[in-house]
Residue, then its C-alpha position, 0 to 999 in steps of 0.5 A: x902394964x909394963x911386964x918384963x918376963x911371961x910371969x909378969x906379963x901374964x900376972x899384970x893381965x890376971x890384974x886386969x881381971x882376965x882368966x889365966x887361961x884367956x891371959x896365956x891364949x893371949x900371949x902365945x897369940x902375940x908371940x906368933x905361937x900356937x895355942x898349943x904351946x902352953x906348956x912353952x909357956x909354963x918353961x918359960x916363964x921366966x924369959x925377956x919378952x921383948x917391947x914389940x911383944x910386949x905393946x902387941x900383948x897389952x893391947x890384945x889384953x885391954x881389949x880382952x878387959x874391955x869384954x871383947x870376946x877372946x875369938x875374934x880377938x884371936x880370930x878363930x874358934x875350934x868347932x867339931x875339931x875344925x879350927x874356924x876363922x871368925x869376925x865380928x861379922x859373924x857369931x862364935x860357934x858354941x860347943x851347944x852346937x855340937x849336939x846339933x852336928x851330930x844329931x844331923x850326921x846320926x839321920x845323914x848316915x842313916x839314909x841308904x847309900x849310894x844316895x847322894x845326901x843333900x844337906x842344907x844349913x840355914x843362917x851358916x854364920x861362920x860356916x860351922x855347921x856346914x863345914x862340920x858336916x861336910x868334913x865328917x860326910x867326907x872323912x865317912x866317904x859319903x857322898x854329899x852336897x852341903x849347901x849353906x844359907x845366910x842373908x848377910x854377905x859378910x857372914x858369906x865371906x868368912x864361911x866361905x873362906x873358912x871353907x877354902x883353908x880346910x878345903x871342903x867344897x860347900x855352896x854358898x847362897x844369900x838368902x833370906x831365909x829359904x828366899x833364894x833356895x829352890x832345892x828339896x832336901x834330905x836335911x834342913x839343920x839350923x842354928x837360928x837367932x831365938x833370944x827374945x828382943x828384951x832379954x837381959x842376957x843381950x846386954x853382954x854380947x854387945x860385940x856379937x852381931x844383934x840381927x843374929x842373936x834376937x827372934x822378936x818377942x819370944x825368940x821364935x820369930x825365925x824358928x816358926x817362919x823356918x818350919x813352916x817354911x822348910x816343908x816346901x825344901x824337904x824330900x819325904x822322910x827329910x828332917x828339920x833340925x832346929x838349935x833353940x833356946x834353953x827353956x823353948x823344946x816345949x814350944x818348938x816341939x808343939x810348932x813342929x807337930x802342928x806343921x805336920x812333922x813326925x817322930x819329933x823330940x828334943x836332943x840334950x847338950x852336954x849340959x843336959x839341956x834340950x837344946x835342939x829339937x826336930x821332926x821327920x817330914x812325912x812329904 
């Protein structure tokens, strides 16, 4: 691939099997400008680029073609309208997680002020979840202690330097679960690993850490240590929220109810799907 001008440059990556828009993220990232520049882009699309450009997006486009995802080519990803720092240490935070951002903030408001809501995030990764929550509590001027959990010490680091760039004071904890955590709780939310060990999806996301992706089995390895475990952390009228796969509400749901939890249902993502599920600990 030898392109001369953006047209080129970006007809050669199209070539290569990349999606316009993955191509045009790429391009702008090789020449230092934002992905807001797009439109840049389109008016410019007959300029030079020149040879250092050019090898800096060649090789970010073979790695795109080589099925790396575009994040941690990038290295970052927008969630809940925060642009968050990501590495292979760590999963991309989807959008699907946004319905369990805002169904946390719906119980975290409702609870009377001037209470101090205790907020806890287990498996942070990135810090995604805990970041959203303390910014939307924040910008709500609510007061609020958000604590995140995360058994690997490098998903540690990016949630903690994610919280550093966008200034919000969070606490970090390497646990295994609710190993280290000895606080009670007005919310326990968490987006644990619930793909079963053989499923076939695994096979495209080789670049995404596996021991935050797969739960046993079934996928529900985690979520059932997690419920039966979170009583214990959870101040009576505490909720627990749980992301989980696109075809386990019924399952998470029946788990949830045998462990002593009222009120619980499953919330829809975008796509319609019931992608989150969770109860109220009666204490």
């Amino acid at each position: 691939m030898s392109p001369h001008t953006c047209a080129q440059a970006l007809a050669a990556a199209q070539a290569l099997g990349l999606a316009r828009l993955d191509a045009q993220w790429l391009l702008l990232h090789a020449m230092g400008k934002p992905v807001e520049a797009r439109a840049w882009l389109l008016a410019h699309d007959t300029d030079a680029l020149d040879d250092a450009v050019a090898g800096r997006f060649e090789s970010l486009a073979g790695r795109r073609a080589g099925g790396e995802p575009l994040a941690y080519i990038v290295g970052s990803k927008a969630f809940f309208g925060l642009n968050l720092q990501v590495d292979p240490r760590v999963l991309i935070p989807r959008p699907d997680t946004e319905t369990l951002v805002n169904w946390s903030l719906e119980v975290l408001l409702s609870i009377p002020e001037p209470t101090v809501v205790e907020v806890l995030d287990l498996g942070t990764g990135s810090g995604a979840i805990a970041l959203a929550l303390a910014h939307s509590l924040k910008a709500q001027s609510r007061p609020a202690r958000v604590t995140a959990v995360d058994a690997s010490a490098g998903a540690l680091a990016v949630a903690a330097s994610n919280a550093r760039h966008l200034q919000l004071d969070i606490g970090l904890i390497e646990s295994n679960w609710f190993a280290q955590v000895g606080e009670h709780f007005h919310l326990i939310a968490s987006n644990p690993p619930y793909v079963a060990s053989a499923d076939a999806h695994l096979a495209a996301l080789t670049h995404e850490p596996l021991e935050a992706l797969t739960a046993g089995a079934d996928g529900l390895d985690d979520i059932r240590h997690i419920i039966e475990q979170a009583t214990n952390h959870l101040f009576p009228g505490g909720w627990l929220l749980l992301e989980h796969g696109h075809d386990q509400a019924p399952q998470v749901r029946a788990l949830l109810v045998r462990r002593g939890f009222t009120q619980v249902q499953s919330r829809l993502d975008l796509a319609g799907i019931e992608r989150c599920s969770g109860g109220g600990w009666p204490g």
